[in-house]
C-alpha positions as CSV (number, residue, x, y, z in Angstrom):
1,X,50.8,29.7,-53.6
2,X,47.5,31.4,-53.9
3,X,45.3,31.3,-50.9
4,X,42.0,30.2,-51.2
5,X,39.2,32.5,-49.1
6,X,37.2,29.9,-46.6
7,X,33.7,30.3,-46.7
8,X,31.3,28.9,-43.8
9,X,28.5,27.3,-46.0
10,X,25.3,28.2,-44.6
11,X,21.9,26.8,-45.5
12,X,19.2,28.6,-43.8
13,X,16.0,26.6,-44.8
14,X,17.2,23.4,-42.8
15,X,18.1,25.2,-40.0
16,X,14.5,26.9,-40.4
17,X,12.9,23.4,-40.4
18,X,15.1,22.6,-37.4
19,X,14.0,25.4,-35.2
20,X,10.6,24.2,-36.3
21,X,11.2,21.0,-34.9
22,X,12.3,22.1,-31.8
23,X,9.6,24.7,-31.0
24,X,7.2,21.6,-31.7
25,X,9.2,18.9,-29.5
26,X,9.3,21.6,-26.7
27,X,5.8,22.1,-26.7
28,X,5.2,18.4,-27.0
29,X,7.4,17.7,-24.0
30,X,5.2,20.5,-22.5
31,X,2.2,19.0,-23.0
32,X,3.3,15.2,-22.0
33,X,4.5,17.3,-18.6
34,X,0.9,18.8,-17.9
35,X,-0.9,15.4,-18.6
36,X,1.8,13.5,-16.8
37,X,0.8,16.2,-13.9
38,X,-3.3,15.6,-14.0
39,X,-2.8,11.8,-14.2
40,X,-0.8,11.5,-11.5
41,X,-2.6,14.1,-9.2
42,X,-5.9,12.1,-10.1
43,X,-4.1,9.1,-9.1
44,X,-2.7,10.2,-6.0
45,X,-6.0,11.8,-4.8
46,X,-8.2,8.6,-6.2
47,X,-6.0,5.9,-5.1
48,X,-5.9,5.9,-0.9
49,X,-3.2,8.4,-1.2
50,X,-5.0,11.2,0.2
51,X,-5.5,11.2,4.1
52,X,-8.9,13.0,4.0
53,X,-12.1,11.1,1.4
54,X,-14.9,13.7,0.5
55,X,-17.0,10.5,0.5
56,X,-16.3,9.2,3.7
57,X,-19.1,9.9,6.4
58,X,-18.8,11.5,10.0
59,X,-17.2,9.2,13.0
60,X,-20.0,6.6,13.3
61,X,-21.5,6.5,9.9
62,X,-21.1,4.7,6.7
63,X,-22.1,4.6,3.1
64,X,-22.2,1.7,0.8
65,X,-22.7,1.1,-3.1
66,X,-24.7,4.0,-4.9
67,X,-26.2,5.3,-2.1
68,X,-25.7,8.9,-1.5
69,X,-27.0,8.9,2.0
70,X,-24.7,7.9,5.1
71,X,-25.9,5.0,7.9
72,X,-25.0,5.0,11.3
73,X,-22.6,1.7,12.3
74,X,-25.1,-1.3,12.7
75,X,-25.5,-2.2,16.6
76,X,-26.0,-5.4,17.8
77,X,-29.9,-5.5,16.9
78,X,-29.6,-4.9,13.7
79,X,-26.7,-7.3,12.5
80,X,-29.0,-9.9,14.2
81,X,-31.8,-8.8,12.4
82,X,-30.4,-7.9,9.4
83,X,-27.5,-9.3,8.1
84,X,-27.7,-13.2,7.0
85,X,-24.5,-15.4,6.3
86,X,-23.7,-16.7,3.3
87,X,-20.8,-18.9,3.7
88,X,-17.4,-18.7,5.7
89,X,-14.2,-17.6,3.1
90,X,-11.9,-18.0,5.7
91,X,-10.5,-18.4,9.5
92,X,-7.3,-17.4,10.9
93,X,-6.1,-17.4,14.5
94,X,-8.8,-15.1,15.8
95,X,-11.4,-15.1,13.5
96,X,-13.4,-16.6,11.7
97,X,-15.3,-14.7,8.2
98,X,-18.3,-15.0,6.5
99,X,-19.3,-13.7,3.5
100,X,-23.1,-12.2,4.0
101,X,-25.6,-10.7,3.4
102,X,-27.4,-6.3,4.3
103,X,-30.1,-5.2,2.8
104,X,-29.2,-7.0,-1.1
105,X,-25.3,-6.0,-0.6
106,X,-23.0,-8.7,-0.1
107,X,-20.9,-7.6,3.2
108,X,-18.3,-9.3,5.3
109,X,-19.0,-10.6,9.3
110,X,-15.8,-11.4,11.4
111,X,-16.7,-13.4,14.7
112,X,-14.1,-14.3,17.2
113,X,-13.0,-17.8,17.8
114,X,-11.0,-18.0,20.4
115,X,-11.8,-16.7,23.6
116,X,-8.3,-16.1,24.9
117,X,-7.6,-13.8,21.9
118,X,-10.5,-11.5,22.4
119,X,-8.2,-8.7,23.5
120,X,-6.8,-8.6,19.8
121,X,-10.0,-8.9,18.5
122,X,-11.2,-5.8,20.5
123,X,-7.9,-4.5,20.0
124,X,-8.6,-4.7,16.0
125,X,-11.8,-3.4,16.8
126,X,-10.8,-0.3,18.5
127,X,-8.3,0.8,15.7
128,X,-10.8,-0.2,12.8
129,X,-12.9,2.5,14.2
130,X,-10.3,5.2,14.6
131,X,-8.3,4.8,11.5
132,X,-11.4,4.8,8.8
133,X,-10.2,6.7,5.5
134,X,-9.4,5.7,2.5
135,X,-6.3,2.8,3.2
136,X,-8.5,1.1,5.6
137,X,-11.4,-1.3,4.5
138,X,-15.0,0.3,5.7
139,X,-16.7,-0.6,8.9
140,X,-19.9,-1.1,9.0
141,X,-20.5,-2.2,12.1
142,X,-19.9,-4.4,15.1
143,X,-20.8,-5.7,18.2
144,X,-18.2,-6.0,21.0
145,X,-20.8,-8.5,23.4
146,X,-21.0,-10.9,20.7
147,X,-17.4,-10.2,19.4
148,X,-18.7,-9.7,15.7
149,X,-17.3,-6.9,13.3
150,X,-19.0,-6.0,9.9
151,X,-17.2,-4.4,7.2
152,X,-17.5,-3.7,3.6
153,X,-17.1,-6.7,1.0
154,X,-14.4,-7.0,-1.6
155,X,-15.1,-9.6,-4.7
156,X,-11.1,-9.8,-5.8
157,X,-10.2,-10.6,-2.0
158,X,-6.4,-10.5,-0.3
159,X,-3.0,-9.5,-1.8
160,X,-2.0,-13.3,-1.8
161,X,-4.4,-13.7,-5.1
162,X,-3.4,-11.1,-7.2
163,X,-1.0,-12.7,-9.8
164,X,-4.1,-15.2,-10.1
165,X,-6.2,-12.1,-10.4
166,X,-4.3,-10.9,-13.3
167,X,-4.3,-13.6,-15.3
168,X,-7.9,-13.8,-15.7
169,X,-9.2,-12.4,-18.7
170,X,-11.0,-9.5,-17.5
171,X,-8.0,-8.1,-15.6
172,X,-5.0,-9.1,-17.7
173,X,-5.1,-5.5,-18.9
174,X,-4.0,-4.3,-15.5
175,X,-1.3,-6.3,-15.9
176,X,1.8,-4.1,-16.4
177,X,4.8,-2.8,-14.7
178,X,2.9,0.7,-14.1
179,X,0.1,-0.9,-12.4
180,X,1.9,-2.9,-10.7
181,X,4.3,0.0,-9.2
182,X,1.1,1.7,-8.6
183,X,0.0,-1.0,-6.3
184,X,3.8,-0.9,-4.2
185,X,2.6,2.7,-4.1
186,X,-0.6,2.3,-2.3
187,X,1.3,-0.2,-0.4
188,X,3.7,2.0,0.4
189,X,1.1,4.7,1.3
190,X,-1.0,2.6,4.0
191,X,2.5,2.3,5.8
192,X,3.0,5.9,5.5
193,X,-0.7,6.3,6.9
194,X,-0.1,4.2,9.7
195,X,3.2,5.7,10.8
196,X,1.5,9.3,11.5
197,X,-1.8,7.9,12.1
198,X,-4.5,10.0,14.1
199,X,-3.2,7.7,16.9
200,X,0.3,8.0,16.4
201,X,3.2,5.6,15.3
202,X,1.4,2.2,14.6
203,X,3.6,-1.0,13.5
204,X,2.2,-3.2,11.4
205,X,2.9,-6.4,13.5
206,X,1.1,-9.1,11.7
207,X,3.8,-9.3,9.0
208,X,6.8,-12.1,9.8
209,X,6.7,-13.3,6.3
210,X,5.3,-12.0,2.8
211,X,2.4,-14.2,2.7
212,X,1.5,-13.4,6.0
213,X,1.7,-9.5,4.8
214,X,-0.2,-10.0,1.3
215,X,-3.6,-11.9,3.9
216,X,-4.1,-8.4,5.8
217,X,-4.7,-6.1,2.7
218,X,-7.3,-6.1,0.1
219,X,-7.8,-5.8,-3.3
220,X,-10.3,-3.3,-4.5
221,X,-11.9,-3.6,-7.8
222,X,-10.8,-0.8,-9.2
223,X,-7.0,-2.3,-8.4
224,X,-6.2,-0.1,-4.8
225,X,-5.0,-1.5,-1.4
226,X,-7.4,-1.2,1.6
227,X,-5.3,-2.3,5.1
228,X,-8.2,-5.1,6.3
229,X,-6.7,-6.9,9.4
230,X,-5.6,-4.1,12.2
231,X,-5.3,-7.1,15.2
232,X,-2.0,-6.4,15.8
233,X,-0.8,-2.6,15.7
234,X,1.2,-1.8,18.6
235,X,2.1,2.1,18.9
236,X,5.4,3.5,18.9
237,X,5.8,6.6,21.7
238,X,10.1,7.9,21.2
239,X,9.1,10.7,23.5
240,X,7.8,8.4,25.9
241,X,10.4,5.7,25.4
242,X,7.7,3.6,24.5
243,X,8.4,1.0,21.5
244,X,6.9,-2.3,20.5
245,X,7.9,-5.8,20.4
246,X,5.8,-8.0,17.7
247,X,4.5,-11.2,19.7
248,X,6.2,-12.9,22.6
249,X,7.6,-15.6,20.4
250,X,11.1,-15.6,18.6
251,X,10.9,-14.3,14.8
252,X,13.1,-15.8,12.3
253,X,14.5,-14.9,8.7
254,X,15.4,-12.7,6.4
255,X,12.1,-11.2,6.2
256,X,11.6,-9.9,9.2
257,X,13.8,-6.7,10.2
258,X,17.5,-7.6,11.9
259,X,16.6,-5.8,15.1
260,X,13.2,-8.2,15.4
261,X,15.5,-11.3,15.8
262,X,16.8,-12.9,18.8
263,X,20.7,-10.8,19.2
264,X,21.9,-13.8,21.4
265,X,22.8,-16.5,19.3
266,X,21.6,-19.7,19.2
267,X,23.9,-20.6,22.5
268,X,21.2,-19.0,24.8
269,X,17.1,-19.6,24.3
270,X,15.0,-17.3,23.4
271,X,13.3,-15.2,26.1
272,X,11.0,-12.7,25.6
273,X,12.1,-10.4,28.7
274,X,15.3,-10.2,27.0
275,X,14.5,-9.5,23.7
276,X,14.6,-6.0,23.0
277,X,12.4,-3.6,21.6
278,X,11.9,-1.9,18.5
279,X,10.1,0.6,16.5
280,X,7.9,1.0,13.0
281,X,11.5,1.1,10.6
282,X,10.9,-2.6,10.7
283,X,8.5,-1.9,8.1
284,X,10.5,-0.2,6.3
285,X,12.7,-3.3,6.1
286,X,10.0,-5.4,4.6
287,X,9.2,-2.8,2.2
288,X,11.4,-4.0,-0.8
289,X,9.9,-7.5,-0.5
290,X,7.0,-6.8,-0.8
291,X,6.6,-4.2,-3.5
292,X,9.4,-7.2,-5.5
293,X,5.8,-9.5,-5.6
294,X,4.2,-6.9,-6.7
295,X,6.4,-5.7,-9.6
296,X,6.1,-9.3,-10.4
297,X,8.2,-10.4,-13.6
298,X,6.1,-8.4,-16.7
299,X,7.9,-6.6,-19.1
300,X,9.3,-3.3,-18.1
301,X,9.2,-4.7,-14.5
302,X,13.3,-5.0,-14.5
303,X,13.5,-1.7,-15.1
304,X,11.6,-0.4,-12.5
305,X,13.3,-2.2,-9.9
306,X,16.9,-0.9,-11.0
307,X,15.2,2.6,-10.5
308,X,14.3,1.4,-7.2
309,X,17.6,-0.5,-6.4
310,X,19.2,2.4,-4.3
311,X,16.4,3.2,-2.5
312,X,15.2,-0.5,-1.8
313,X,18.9,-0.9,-0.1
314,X,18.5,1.9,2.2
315,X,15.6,0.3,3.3
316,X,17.9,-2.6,4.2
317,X,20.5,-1.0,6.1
318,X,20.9,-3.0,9.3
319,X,20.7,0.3,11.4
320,X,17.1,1.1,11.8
321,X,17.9,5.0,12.0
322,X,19.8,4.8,8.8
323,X,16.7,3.5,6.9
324,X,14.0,6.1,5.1
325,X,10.9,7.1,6.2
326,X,7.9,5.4,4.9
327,X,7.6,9.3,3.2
328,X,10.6,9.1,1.1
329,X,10.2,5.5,-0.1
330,X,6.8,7.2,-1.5
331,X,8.8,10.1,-3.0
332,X,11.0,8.0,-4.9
333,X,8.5,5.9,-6.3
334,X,6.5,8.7,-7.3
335,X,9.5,9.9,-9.2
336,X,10.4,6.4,-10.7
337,X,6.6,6.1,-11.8
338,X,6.8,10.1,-13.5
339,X,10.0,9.1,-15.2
340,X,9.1,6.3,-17.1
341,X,6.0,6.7,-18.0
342,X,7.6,10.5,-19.2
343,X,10.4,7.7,-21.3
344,X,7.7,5.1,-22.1
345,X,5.3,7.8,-23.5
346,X,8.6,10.0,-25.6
347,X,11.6,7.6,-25.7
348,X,13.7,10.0,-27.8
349,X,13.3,12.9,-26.0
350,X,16.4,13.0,-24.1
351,X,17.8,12.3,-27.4
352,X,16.5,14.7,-29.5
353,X,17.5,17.7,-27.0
């Protein structure tokens, strides 16, 4: 039987178009990676992600609005003379705010109202002052005899609004599962902030339940997170042996971090020389909570949140020490936000390689 010679069929101009292709979708990919690069950078050095603000004024200064020129902190005088109340938007425990009035900008006055919380007040005081950059909300001013602090104004208000905020009109374009991991990042960031503060380890004690959390942040127009309510920051000192307790009251529920509730069962009552301390990985704990409400239930927003699921459960290891820093829960989401808006932008990259 004759053999028949084999021959490898070869047909050069489709592999031509092919290498073509490649060499294109290569540079593509290239480009998508150097834009990905600025918009990112921009974000994280626009957003509150930076430590240091270019436009941020020595200690004991401010600027507001357009003006290019920074103002020392008002003093007692001149919120007296100069600052007029408008109407009160709201009262808590210690205070009580009023949206008013400097100079034709609309500005916000916190007063104290109860006398036997005056340390918290001055407390809040004293790390509004040493914390100002770009997570915290601006001071403006204060006075400490009349117990009255004056700080920049914010139309859209607290965390607690923002799914209302997105459904009006104006801002329903913000409305997606980037934004909205963007916002868990600035989250995410102020925690990082306050963890290696200029003062040290600061635990964000004012935070036993999510809408409790959401009332002591803002809402900047341009769609950033400014820390606004700084009563309660106790500071963590591991060299010292120093760590915090949040309150003298027992906390309860899933919420709040395992090693924040009463380890005694419900056989004994609570008492708060037995509780025992902790320090700031219990706001680590809350983190998956809270960046859930923001993520919200848009399209797109499932996704992100199984890109999240592994490191969302080490935040919710029971150990404390086993849980990440507030650094790599910003890591990861950096790299969950760079992957899919690298997928979202070329879905048939992976693919086509």
């Amino acid at each position: 039987m004759e053999k028949r010679p084999h021959f490898v069929r070869r047909e050069f101009p489709p592999r031509e178009v092919s290498t073509v292709s490649l060499a294109l979708l290569l540079a593509a990919v290239l480009l998508l990676n150097a834009i990905l690069y600025l918009y990112l950078n921009e974000f994280y050095t626009s957003s509150g992600h930076a430590e240091t603000d270019p436009s941020l004024c020595p200690f004991g200064y401010f600027r507001l609005g357009a003006v290019k020129n920074c103002s020392p902190w008002l003093s007692c005088e001149a919120i007296n003379r100069e600052v007029r109340k408008l109407k009160c938007v709201g009262e808590g425990a210690v205070k009580k705010v009023f949206l008013s009035e400097w100079k034709e900008n609309k500005v916000v006055l916190s007063q104290l109202t109860n006398s036997e919380l005056k340390e918290d007040f001055l407390h809040g005081l004293k790390m509004l002052k040493a914390l100002q950059s770009k997570h915290v909300v601006r001071l403006l001013g204060y006075c400490e005899q009349q117990f009255t602090i004056l700080t920049e104004y914010h139309p859209l208000g607290s965390l607690r609004g923002l799914n209302e905020t997105l459904h009006i009109p104006k801002y329903k374009g913000m409305n997606t599962w980037h934004r909205r991991l963007m916002l868990a990042m600035d989250y995410v960031s102020v925690i990082r902030y306050l963890h290696s503060s200029p003062l040290g380890t600061l635990v964000m004690c004012d935070s036993n339940d999510l809408d409790k959390v959401l009332s002591q942040y803002l809402l900047t127009s341009d769609f950033h997170i400014l820390v606004n309510d700084l009563d309660a920051l106790p500071l963590v000192n591991r060299s010292a042996g120093r760590l915090v307790k949040c309150g003298h009251r027992e906390l309860r529920g899933e919420f709040v971090a395992p090693e924040q509730r009463w380890p005694y069962g419900e056989e004994m009552p609570f008492e708060d020389d037995l509780m025992p301390p902790y320090d700031e990985k219990t706001d680590i704990w809350k983190i998956p909570d809270v960046s859930n409400f923001f993520l919200g239930h848009v399209e797109g927003s499932d996704i992100v949140r199984l890109h999240l699921f592994d490191i969302h459960a080490a935040c919710k290891r029971k150990d404390p020490a086993e849980r990440p820093s507030a650094q790599e829960v910003l890591d990861t989401y950096r790299k969950v936000l760079t992957l899919l808006i690298r997928e979202a932008a070329m879905p048939g990259t992976r693919e086509m390689l």
